[in-house]
C-alpha positions in Angstrom: 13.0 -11.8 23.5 9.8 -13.7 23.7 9.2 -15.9 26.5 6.9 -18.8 25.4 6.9 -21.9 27.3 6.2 -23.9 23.8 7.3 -23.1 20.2 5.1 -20.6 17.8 4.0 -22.7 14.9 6.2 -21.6 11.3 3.3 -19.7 9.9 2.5 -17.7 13.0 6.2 -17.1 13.6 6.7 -15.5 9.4 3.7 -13.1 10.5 5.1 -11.6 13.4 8.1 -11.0 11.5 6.0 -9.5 8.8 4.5 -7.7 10.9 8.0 -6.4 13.3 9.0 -5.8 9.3 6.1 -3.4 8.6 6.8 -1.7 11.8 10.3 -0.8 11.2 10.3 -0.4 7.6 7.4 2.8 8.1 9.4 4.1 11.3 13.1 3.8 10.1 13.1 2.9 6.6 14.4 -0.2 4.5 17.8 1.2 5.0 17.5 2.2 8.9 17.3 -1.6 9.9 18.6 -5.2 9.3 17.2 -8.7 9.8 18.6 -9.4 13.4 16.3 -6.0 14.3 13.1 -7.5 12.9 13.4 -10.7 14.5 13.9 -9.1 18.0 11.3 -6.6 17.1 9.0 -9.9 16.4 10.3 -11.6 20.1 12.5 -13.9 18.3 16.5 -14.5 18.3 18.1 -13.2 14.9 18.5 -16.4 13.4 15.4 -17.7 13.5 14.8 -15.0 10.2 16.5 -16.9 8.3 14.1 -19.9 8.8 11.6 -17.6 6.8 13.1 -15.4 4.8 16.3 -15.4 2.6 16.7 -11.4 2.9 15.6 -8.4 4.3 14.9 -7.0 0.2 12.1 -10.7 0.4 10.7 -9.6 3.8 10.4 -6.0 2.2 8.0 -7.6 -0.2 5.9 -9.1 1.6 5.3 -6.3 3.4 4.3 -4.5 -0.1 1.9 -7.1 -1.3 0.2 -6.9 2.4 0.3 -2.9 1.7 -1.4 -3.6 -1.3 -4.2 -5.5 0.5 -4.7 -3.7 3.4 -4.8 -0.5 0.7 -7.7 -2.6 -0.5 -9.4 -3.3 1.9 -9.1 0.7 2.7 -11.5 0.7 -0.5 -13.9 -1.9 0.3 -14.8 -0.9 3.8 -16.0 2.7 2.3 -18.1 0.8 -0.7 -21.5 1.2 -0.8 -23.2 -2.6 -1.8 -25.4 -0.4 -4.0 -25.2 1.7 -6.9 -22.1 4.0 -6.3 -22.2 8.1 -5.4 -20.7 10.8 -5.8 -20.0 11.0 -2.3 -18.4 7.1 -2.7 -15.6 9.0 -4.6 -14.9 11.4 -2.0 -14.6 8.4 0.6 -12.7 6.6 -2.0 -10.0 9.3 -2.1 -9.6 10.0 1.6 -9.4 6.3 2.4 -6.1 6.3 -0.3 -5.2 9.4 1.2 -4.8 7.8 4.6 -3.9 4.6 3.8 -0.4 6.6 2.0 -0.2 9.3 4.8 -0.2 6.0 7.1 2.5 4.6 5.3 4.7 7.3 4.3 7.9 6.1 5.3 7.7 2.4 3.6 6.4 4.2 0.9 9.7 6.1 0.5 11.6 3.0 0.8 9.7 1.2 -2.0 9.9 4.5 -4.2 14.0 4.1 -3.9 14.2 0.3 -4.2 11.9 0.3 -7.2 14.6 1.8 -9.2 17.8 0.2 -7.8 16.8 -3.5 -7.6 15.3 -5.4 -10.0 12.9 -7.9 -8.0 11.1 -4.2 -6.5 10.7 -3.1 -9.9 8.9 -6.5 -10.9 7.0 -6.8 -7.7 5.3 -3.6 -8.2 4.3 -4.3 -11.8 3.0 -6.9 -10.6 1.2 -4.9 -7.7 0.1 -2.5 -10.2 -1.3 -5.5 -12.2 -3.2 -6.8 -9.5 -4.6 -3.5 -8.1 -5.7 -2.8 -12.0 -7.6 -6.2 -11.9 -9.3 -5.5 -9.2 -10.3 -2.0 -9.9 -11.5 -3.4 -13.5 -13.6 -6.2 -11.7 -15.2 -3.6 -9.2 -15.7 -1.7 -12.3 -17.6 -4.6 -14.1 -19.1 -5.9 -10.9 -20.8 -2.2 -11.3 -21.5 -1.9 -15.0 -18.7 0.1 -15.9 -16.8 -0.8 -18.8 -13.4 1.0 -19.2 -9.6 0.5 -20.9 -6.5 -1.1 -18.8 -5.2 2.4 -19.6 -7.3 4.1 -18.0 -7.5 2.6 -14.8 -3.5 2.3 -14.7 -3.5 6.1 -15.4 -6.1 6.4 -12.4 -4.0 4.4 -10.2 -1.2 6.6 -10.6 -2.6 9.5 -10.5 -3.3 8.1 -7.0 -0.3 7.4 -6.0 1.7 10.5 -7.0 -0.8 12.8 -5.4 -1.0 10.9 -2.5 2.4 10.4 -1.8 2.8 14.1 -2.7 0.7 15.0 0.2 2.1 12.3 2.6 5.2 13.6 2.2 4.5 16.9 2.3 5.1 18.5 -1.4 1.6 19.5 -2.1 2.0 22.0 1.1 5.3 23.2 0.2 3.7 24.0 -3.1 0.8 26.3 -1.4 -1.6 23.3 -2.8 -4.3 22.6 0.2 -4.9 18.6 0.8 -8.7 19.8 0.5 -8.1 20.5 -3.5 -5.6 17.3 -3.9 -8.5 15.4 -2.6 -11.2 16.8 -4.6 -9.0 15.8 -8.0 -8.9 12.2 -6.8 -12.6 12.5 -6.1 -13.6 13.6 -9.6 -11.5 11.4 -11.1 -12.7 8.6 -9.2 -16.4 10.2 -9.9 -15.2 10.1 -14.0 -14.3 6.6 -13.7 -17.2 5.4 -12.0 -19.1 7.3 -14.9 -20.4 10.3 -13.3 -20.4 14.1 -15.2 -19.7 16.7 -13.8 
């Protein structure tokens, strides 16, 4: 346990548990750990999750909306500020790539609690709302106009691929990563507007 010589303030205290959360949730799984593991993961005793969080499934959610920024900021930091490349679409794609290959073990866990509880399922429309906002405002911000559809349909075209790979079914299939990536890339090159 933690050895402090004074308390952590609340808000400090709900990120190190988000953060023990994140940990085990991408090692062991949603279902290989409990809330008196997190909070000794975080340095804290077991009750003090309870101060934060109702439930591990809440915790678990937190940790997905975080996944969704940090899988934006993945994005961002391979941006160029000026006009987009085709080579911008490459890095596009490998950052995703990584960001799922990173994650591969949460992402499991979220692609099993999506469809046996209810609040997953609503948190990642939401999600998938929110990342299809912001891929339409990039879009704007770069005088590309396209449909809600469309972007949706890019955004899970991501995430099966990339999970495929993560998880290893594009290799078991004989399908190289190099090719998986180059399909995200011209797609990403087709949204941005770019002909082959």
């Amino acid at each position: 346990m933690r050895k402090t010589s004074a308390p952590r303030a609340p808000d400090q205290t709900r990120n190190d548990l988000i953060a023990a959360a994140a940990k085990l949730f991408n090692s062991v799984g949603y279902f290989g750990t409990d809330s008196n593991r997190i909070a000794r993961q975080a340095g804290y005793a077991p009750g003090t999750f309870y101060l934060h969080f109702p439930d591990k499934l809440a915790i678990f959610l937190e940790v997905y909306h975080r996944w969704v920024d940090l899988e934006w900021q993945a994005i961002a930091s391979v941006l160029t500020p000026d006009m987009p490349s085709r080579s911008e679409s490459g890095r596009i794609a490998k950052a995703v790539l990584q960001h799922h290959r990173a994650w591969r073990i949460f992402r499991a866990s979220l692609r099993a609690l999506t469809v046996t509880e209810e609040s997953v399922h609503r948190a990642r429309v939401a999600q998938r709302g929110r990342q299809i906002a912001q891929t339409s405002e990039l879009l704007r911000s770069r005088g590309v106009r396209v449909t809600r559809a469309r972007v949706y349909a890019s955004l899970l075209l991501f995430e099966i691929l990339c999970d495929a790979v993560a998880d290893g079914d594009a290799a078991s299939l004989g399908i190289k990563e190099r090719d998986v990536l180059a399909q995200l890339a011209a797609d990403v090159a087709s949204l941005l507007g770019f002909r082959r």
